[in-house]
C-alpha positions, 0 to 999 in steps of 0.5 A: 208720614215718614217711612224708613228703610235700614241697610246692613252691610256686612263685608265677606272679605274684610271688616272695617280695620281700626288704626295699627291693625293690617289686614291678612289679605294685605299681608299676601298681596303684591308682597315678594315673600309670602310666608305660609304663616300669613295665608294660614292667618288669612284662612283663620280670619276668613273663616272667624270672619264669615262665621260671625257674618252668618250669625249677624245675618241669622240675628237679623234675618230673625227681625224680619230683614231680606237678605241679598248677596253682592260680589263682596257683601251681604247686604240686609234690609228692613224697616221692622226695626230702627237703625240704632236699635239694629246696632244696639241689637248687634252689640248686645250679641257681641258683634263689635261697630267695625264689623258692619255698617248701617245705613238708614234712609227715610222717605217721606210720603205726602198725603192729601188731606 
C-alpha cells in the first residue's frame, strides 16, 4: 500500500517571476532612488497577490486540505486529491503554474501478510 501526501506552497510576498519579469519588491530595495510609482506598484501586486493566495486556499481549503502559515507562505496539505489533479484544480480556476508549487510525497507502508 502506498499513501501520499500533497503540499501547496503559496508564497505571501512574491510568485515565481517568469524571465524579463522584475519583482516590485526588487524595484525598492537597496535602490538609491525609490519613486512613489514603485511602492504604489508594490502595494497593487501585494494586495492582487494575497487576494488570489486566499481564493487558491478557500479552493483547496474546500477539498479538504489543512492550512498552516509560515513567515513567507501559506502552506496547504492533504491526501484527498492527487498532485496533478491539485494543479488541474487550480488552472481550471485560473491560477497560473508561477503562482504556487506542489510538492507530492508517497510513503510506502509494508504490511505482514
Amino acid at each position: 500500500m502506498v499513501n501520499y501526501r500533497v503540499t501547496v506552497i503559496l508564497k505571501l510576498l512574491e510568485r515565481n517571476w517568469l524571465p524579463g519579469e522584475v519583482p516590485p519588491l526588487e524595484k525598492i530595495q537597496g535602490v538609491d532612488m525609490v519613486r512613489p510609482e514603485d511602492v504604489r506598484q508594490l502595494g497593487d501586486f501585494l494586495k492582487e497577490r494575497l487576494e488570489r493566495v486566499a481564493s487558491m486556499m478557500e479552493l483547496l481549503q474546500e477539498r479538504g486540505f489543512c492550512c498552516r502559515g509560515t513567515r513567507r507562505a501559506v502552506v496547504l496539505e492533504g491526501s484527498q486529491l492527487e498532485a496533478y489533479q491539485v494543479k488541474n484544480l487550480l488552472q481550471e480556476h485560473g491560477f497560473a503554474p508561477c503562482e504556487y508549487e506542489i510538492k507530492l510525497e508517497y510513503t510506502r507502508q509494508w504490511g505482514i501478510m
